[in-house]
py3Dmol code that shows the C-alpha trace and the ligand (Angstrom):
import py3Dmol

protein = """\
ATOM      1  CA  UNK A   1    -127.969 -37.023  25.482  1.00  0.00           C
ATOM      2  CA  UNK A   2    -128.964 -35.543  28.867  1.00  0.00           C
ATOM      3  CA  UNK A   3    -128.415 -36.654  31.887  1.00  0.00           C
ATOM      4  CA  UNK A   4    -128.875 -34.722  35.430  1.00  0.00           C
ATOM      5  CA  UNK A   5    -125.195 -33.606  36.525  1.00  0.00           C
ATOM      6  CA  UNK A   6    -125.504 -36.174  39.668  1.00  0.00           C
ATOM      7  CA  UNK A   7    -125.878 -38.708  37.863  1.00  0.00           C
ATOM      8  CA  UNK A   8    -122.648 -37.807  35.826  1.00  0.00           C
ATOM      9  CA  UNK A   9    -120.871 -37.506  38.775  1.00  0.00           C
ATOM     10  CA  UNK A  10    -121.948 -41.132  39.885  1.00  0.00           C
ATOM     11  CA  UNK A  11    -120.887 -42.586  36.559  1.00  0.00           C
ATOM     12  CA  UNK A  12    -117.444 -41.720  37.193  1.00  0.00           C
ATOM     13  CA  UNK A  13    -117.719 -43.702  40.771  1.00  0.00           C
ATOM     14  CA  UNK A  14    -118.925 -46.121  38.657  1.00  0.00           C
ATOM     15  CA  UNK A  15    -115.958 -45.713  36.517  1.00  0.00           C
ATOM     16  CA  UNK A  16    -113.538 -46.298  39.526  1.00  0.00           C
ATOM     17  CA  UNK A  17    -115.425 -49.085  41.182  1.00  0.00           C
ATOM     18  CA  UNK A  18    -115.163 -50.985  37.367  1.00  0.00           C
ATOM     19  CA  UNK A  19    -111.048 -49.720  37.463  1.00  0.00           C
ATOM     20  CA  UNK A  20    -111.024 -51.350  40.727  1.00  0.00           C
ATOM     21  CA  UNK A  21    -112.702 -54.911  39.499  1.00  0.00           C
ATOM     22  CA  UNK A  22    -110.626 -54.787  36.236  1.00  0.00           C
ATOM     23  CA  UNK A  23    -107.072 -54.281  38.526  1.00  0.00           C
ATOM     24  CA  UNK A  24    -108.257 -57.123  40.606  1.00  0.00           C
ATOM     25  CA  UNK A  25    -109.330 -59.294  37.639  1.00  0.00           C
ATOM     26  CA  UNK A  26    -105.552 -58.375  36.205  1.00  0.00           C
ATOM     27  CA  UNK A  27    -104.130 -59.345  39.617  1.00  0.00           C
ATOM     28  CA  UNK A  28    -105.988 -62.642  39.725  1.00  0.00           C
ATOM     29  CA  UNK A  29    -104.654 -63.140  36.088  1.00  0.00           C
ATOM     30  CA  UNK A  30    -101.186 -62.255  36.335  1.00  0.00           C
ATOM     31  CA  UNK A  31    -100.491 -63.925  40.098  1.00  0.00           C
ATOM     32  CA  UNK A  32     -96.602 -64.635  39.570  1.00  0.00           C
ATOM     33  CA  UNK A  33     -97.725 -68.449  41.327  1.00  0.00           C
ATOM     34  CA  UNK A  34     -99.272 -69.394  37.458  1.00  0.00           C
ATOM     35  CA  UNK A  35     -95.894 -69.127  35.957  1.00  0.00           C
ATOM     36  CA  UNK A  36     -94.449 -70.666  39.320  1.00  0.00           C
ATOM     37  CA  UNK A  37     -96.994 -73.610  38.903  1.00  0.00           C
ATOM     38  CA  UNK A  38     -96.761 -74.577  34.966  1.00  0.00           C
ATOM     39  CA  UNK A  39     -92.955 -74.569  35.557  1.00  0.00           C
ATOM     40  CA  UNK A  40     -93.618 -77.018  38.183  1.00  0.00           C
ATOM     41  CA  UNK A  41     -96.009 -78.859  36.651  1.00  0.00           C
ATOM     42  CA  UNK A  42     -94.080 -79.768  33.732  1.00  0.00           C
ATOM     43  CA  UNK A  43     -90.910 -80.341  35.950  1.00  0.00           C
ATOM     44  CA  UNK A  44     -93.327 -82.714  37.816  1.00  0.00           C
ATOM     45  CA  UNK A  45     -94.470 -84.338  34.876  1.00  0.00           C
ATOM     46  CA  UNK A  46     -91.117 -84.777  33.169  1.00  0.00           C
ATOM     47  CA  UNK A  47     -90.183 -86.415  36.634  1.00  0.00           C
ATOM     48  CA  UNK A  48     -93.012 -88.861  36.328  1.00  0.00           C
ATOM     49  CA  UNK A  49     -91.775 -89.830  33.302  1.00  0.00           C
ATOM     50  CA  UNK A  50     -88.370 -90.620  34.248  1.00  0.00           C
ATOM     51  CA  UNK A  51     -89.616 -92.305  37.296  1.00  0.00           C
ATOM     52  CA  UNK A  52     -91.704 -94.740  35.463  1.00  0.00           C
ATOM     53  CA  UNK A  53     -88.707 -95.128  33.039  1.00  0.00           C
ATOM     54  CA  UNK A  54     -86.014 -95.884  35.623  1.00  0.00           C
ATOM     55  CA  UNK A  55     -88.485 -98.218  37.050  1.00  0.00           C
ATOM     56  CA  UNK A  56     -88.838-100.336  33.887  1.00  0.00           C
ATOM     57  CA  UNK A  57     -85.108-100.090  33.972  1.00  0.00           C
ATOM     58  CA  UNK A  58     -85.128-101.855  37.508  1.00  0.00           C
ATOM     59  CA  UNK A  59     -87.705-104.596  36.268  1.00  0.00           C
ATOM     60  CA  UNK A  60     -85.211-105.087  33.112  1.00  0.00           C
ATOM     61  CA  UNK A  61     -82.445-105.472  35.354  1.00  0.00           C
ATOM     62  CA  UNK A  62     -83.926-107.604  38.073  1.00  0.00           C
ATOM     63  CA  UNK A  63     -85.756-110.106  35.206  1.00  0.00           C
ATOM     64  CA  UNK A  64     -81.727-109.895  33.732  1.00  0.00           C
ATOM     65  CA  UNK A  65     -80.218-110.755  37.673  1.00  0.00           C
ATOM     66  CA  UNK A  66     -82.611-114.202  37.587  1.00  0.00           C
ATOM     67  CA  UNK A  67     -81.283-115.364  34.161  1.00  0.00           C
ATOM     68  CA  UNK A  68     -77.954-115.349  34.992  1.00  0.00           C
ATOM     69  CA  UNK A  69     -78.121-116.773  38.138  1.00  0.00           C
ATOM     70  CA  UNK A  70     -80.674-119.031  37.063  1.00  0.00           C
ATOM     71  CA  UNK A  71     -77.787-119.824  34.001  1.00  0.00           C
ATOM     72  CA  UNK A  72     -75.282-120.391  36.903  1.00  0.00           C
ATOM     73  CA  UNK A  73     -77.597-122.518  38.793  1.00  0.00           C
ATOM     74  CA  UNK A  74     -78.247-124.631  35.149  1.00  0.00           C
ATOM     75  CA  UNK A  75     -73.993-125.059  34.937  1.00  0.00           C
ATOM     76  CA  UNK A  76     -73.448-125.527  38.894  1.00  0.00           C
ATOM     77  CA  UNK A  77     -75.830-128.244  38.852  1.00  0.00           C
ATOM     78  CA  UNK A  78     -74.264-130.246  35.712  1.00  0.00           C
ATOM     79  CA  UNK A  79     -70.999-130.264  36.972  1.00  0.00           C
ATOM     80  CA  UNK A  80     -72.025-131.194  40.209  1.00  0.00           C
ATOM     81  CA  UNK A  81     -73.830-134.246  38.556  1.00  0.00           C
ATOM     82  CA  UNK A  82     -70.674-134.837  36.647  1.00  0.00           C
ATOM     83  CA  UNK A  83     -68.379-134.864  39.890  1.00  0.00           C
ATOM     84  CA  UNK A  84     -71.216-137.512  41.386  1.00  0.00           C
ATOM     85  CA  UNK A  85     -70.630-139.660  38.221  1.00  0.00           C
ATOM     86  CA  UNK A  86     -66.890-139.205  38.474  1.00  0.00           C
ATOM     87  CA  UNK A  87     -66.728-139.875  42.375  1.00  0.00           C
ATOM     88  CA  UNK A  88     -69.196-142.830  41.830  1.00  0.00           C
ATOM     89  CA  UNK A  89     -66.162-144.932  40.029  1.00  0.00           C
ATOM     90  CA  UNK A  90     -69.122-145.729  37.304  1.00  0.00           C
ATOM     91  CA  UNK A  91     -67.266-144.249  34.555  1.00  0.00           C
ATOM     92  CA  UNK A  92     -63.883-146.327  34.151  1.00  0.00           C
ATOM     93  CA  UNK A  93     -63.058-146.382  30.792  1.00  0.00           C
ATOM     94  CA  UNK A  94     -60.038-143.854  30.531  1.00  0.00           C
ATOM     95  CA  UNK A  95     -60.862-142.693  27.546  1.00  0.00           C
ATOM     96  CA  UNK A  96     -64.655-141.147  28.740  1.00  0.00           C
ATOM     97  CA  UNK A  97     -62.861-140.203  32.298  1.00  0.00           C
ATOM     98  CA  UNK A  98     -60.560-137.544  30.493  1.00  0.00           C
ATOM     99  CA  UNK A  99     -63.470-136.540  28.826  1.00  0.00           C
ATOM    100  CA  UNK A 100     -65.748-136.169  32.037  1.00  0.00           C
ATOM    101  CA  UNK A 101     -62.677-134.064  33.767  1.00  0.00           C
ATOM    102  CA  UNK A 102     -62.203-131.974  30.789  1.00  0.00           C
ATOM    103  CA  UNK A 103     -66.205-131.092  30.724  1.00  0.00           C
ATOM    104  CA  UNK A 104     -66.144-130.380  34.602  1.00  0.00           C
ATOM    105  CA  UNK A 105     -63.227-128.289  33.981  1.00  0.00           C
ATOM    106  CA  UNK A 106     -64.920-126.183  31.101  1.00  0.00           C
ATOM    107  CA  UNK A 107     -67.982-126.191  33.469  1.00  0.00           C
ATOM    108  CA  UNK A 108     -66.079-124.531  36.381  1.00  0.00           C
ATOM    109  CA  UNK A 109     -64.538-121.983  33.709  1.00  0.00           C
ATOM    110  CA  UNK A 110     -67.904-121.510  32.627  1.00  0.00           C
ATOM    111  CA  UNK A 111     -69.438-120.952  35.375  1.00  0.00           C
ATOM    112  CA  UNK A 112     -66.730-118.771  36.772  1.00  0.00           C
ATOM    113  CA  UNK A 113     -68.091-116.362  33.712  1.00  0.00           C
ATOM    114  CA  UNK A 114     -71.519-116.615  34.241  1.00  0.00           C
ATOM    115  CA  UNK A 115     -70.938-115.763  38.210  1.00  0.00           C
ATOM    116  CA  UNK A 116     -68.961-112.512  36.372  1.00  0.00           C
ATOM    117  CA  UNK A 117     -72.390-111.517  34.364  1.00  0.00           C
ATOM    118  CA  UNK A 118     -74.305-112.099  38.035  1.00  0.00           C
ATOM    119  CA  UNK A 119     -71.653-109.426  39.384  1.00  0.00           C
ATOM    120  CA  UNK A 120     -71.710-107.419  36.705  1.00  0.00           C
ATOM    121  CA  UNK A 121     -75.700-107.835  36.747  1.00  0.00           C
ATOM    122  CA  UNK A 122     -76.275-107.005  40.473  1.00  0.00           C
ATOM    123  CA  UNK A 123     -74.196-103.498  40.175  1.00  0.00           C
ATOM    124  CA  UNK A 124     -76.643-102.403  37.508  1.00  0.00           C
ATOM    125  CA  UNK A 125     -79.409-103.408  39.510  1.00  0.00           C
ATOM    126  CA  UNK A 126     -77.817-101.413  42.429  1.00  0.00           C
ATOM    127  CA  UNK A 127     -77.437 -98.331  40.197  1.00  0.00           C
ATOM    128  CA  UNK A 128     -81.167 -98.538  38.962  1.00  0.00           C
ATOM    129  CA  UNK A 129     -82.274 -99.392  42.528  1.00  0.00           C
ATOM    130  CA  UNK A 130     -80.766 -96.011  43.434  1.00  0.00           C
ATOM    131  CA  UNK A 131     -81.376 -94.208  40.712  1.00  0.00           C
ATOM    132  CA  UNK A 132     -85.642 -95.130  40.788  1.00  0.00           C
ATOM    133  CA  UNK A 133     -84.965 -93.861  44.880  1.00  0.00           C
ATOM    134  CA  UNK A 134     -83.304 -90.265  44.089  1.00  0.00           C
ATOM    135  CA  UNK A 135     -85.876 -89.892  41.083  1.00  0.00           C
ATOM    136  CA  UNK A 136     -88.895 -91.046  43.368  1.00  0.00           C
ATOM    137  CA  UNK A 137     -87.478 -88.092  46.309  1.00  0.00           C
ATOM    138  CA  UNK A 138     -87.817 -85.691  43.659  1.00  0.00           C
ATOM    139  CA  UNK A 139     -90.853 -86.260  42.478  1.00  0.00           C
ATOM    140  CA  UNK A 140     -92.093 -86.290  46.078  1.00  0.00           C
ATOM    141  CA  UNK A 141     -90.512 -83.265  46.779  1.00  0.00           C
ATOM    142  CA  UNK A 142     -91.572 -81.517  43.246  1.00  0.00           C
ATOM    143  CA  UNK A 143     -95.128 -82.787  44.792  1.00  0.00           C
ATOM    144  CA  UNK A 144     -94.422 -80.671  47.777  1.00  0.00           C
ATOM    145  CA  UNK A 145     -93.171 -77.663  45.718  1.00  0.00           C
ATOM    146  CA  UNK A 146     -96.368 -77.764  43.576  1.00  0.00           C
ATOM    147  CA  UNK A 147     -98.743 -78.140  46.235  1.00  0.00           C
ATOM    148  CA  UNK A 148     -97.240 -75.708  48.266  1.00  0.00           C
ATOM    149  CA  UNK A 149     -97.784 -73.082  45.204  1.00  0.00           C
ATOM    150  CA  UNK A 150    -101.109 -74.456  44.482  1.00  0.00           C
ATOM    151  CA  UNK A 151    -102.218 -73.328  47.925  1.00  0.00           C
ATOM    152  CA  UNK A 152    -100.099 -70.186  48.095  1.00  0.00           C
ATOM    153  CA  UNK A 153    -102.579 -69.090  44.844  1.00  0.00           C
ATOM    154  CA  UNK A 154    -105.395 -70.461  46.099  1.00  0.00           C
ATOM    155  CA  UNK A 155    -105.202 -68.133  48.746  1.00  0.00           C
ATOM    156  CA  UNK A 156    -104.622 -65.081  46.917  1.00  0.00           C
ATOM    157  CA  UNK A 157    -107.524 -66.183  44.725  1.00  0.00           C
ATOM    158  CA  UNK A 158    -109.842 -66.567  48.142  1.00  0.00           C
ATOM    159  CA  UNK A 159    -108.318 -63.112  48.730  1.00  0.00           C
ATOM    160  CA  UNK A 160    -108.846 -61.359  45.708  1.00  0.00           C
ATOM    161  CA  UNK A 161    -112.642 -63.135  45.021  1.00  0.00           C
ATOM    162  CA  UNK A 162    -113.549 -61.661  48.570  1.00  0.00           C
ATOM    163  CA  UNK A 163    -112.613 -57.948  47.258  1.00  0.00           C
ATOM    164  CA  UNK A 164    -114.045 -58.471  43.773  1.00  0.00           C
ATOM    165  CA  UNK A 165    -116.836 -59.795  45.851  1.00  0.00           C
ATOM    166  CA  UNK A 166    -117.041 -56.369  48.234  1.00  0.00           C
ATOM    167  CA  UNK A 167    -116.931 -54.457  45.024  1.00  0.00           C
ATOM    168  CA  UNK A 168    -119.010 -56.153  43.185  1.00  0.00           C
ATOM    169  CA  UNK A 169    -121.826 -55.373  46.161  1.00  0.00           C
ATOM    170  CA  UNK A 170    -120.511 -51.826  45.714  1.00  0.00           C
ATOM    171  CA  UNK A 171    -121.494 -51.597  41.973  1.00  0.00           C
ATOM    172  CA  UNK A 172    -124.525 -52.697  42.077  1.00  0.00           C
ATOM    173  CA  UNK A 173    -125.685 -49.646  44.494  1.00  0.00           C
ATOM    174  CA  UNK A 174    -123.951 -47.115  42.484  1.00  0.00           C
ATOM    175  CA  UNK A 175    -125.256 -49.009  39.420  1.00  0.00           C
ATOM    176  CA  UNK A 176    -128.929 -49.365  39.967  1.00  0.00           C
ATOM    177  CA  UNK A 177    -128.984 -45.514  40.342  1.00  0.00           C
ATOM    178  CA  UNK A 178    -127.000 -44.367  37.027  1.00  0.00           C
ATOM    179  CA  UNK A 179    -129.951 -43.974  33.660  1.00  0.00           C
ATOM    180  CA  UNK A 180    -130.199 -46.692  31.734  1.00  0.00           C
ATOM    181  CA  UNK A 181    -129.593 -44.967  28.434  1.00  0.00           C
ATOM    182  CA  UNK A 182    -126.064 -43.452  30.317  1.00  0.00           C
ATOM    183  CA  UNK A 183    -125.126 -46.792  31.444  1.00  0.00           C
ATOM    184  CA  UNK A 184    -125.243 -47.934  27.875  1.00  0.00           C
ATOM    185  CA  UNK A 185    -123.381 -45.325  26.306  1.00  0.00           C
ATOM    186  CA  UNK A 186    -120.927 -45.662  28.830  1.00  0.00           C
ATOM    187  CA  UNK A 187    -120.309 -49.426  28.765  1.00  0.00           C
ATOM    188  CA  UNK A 188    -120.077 -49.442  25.215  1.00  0.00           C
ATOM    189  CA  UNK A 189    -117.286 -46.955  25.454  1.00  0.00           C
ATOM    190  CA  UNK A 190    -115.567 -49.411  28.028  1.00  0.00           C
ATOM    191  CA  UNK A 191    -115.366 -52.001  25.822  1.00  0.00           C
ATOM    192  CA  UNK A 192    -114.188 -49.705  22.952  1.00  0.00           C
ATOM    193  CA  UNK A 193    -111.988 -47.571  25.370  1.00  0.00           C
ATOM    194  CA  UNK A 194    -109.613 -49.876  27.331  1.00  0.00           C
ATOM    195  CA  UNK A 195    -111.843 -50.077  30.216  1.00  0.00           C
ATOM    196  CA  UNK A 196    -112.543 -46.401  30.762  1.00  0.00           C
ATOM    197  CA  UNK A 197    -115.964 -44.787  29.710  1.00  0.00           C
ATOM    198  CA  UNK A 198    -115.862 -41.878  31.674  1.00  0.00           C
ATOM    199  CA  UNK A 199    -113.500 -39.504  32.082  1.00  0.00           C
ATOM    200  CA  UNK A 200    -113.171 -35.999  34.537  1.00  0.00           C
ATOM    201  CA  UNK A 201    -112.809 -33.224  32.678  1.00  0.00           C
ATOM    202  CA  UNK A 202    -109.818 -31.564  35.273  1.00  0.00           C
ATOM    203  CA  UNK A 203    -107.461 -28.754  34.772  1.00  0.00           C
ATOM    204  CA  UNK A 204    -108.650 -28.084  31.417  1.00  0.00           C
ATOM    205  CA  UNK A 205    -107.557 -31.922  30.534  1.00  0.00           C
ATOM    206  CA  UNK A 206    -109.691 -35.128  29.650  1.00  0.00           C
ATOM    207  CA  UNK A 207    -108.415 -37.381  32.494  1.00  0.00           C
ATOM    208  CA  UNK A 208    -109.143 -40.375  29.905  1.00  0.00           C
ATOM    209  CA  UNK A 209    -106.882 -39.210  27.249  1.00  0.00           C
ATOM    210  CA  UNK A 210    -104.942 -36.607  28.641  1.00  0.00           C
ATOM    211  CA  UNK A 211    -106.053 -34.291  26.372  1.00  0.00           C
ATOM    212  CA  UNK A 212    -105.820 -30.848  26.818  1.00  0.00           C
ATOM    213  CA  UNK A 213    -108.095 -28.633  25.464  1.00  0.00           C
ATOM    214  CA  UNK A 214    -107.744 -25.103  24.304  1.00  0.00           C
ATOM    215  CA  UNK A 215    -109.644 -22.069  25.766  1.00  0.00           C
ATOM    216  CA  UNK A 216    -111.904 -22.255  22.459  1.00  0.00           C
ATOM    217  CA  UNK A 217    -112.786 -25.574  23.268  1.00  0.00           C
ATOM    218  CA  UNK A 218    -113.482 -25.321  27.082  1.00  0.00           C
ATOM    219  CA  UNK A 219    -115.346 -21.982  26.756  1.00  0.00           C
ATOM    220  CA  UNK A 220    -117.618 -24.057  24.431  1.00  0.00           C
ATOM    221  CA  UNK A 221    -117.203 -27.010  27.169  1.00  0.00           C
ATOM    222  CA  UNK A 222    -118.573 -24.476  29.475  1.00  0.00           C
ATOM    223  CA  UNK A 223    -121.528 -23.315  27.532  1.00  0.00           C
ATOM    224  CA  UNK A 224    -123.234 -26.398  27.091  1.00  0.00           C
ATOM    225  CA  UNK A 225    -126.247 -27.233  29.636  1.00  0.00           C
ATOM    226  CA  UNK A 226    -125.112 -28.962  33.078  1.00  0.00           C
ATOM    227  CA  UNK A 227    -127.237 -31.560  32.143  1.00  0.00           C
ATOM    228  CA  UNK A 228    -125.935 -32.466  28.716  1.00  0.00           C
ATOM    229  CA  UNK A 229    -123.787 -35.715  28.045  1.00  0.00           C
ATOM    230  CA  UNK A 230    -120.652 -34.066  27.116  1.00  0.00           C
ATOM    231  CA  UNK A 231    -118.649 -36.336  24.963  1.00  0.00           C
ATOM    232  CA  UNK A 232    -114.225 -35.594  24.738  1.00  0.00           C
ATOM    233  CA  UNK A 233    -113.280 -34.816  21.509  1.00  0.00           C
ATOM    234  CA  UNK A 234    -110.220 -36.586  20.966  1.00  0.00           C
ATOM    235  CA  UNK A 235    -111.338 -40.304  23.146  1.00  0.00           C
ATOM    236  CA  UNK A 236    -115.012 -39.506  22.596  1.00  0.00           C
ATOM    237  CA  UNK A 237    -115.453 -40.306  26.317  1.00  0.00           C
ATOM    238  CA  UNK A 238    -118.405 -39.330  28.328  1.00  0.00           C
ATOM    239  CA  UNK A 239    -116.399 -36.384  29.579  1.00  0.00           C
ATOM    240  CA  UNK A 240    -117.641 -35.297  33.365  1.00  0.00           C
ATOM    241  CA  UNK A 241    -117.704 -31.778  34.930  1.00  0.00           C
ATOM    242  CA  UNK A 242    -117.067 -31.778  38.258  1.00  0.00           C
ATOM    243  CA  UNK A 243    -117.175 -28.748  40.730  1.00  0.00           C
ATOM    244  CA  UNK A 244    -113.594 -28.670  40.692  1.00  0.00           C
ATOM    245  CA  UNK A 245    -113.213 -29.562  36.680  1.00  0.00           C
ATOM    246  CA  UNK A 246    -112.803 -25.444  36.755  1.00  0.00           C
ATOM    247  CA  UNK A 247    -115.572 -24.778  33.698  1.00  0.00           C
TER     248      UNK A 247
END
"""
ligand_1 = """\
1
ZN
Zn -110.416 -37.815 26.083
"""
view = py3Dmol.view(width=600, height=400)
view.addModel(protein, "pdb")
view.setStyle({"model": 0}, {"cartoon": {"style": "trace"}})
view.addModel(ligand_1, "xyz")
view.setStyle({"model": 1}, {"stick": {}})
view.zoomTo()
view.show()
């Protein structure tokens, strides 16, 4: 293939204007706020979780607190309609007055042990109370955290989409002047080649491979036409002589 030695010369500004969008593609990729946000994320999510778990707790709890109050209330009230039927003087057989003091005694008892489940109740309900309120301040906070890291990204994306933008405006002017059969040859290579198509030949080395060639190989380098596509033997790069490639 032939191609007129200026137009080598622009493929390989081609070649650093694609290095350029390929770093800043890389960069966008490997921003260390992705890592920094899916480590938050699932923190954030795993928070959510327990939230919504220590909250069911607290609805457990405070259904539990009604019972048993609602149980005390239930005993309270009996033995306070047994005292009215004692202090009425209704009841005067002996016999069913030792029974009525001996049921408002086991009523008191009772109800001394359901007032113990209220306690004991009411200090779970405190625990789960505080327990949804330091779970809800770190989710609100791990909010904060992600947010904050959302926009810290955000902005390097804005930053680095400007310059890919910039170059991208670049490329197309060096592009729309490289030969379209040149252009083909040399984006196929990038695909193959880990991003690199063209190479300067420099010092008597392929600056694609690092190649260096022997005086055999650049004498014969140096006798092919200025305008011929000269491939690198090793990379099979289109390999570029510059005025300074010393050939
Ligand atoms: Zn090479």
């Amino acid at each position: 293939m032939n191609a007129a030695p200026a137009d080598q010369i622009r493929l390989l500004d081609l070649q650093a204007i694609d290095s350029k969008l390929d770093q800043l593609a890389h960069r966008r990729r490997s921003l260390p706020e992705h890592a920094e946000i899916d480590k938050v994320t699932a923190d954030h999510t795993a928070l959510k979780d327990l939230v919504i778990a220590a909250q069911a707790q607290h609805g457990d709890t405070t259904r539990e607190l009604t019972k048993a109050e609602q149980d005390v209330e239930q005993v309270r009230a009996r033995a306070a309609r047994n005292q009215q039927r004692l202090d009425s003087g209704a009841v005067s057989s002996p016999k069913d007055l030792e029974n009525l003091q001996h049921e408002i005694g086991s009523l008191a008892k009772r109800q001394g042990d359901l007032e113990e489940v209220v306690l004991e109740v009411m200090e779970r309900l405190e625990s789960a109370e505080t327990r949804v309120s330091e779970l809800t301040a770190r989710l609100e906070h791990s909010t904060v955290v992600l947010t904050e890291a959302e926009g810290r990204r955000d902005a390097a994306f804005a930053e680095i989409d400007a310059e890919v933008e910039k170059v991208g405006r670049e490329r197309e002017a060096v592009a729309a002047v490289v030969p379209a059969d040149l252009m083909k040859v040399y984006t196929k290579l990038r695909e193959t080649q880990g991003g690199v198509g063209a190479a300067r030949l420099y010092q008597r080395r392929c600056e694609g491979c690092r190649t260096e060639f022997s005086i055999t190989e650049l004498n014969s380098i140096k006798a092919e036409p200025a305008d011929k596509v000269v491939r690198c033997e090793n990379c099979s790069r289109i390999l570029v002589r510059t005025a300074d490639s010393g050939v």
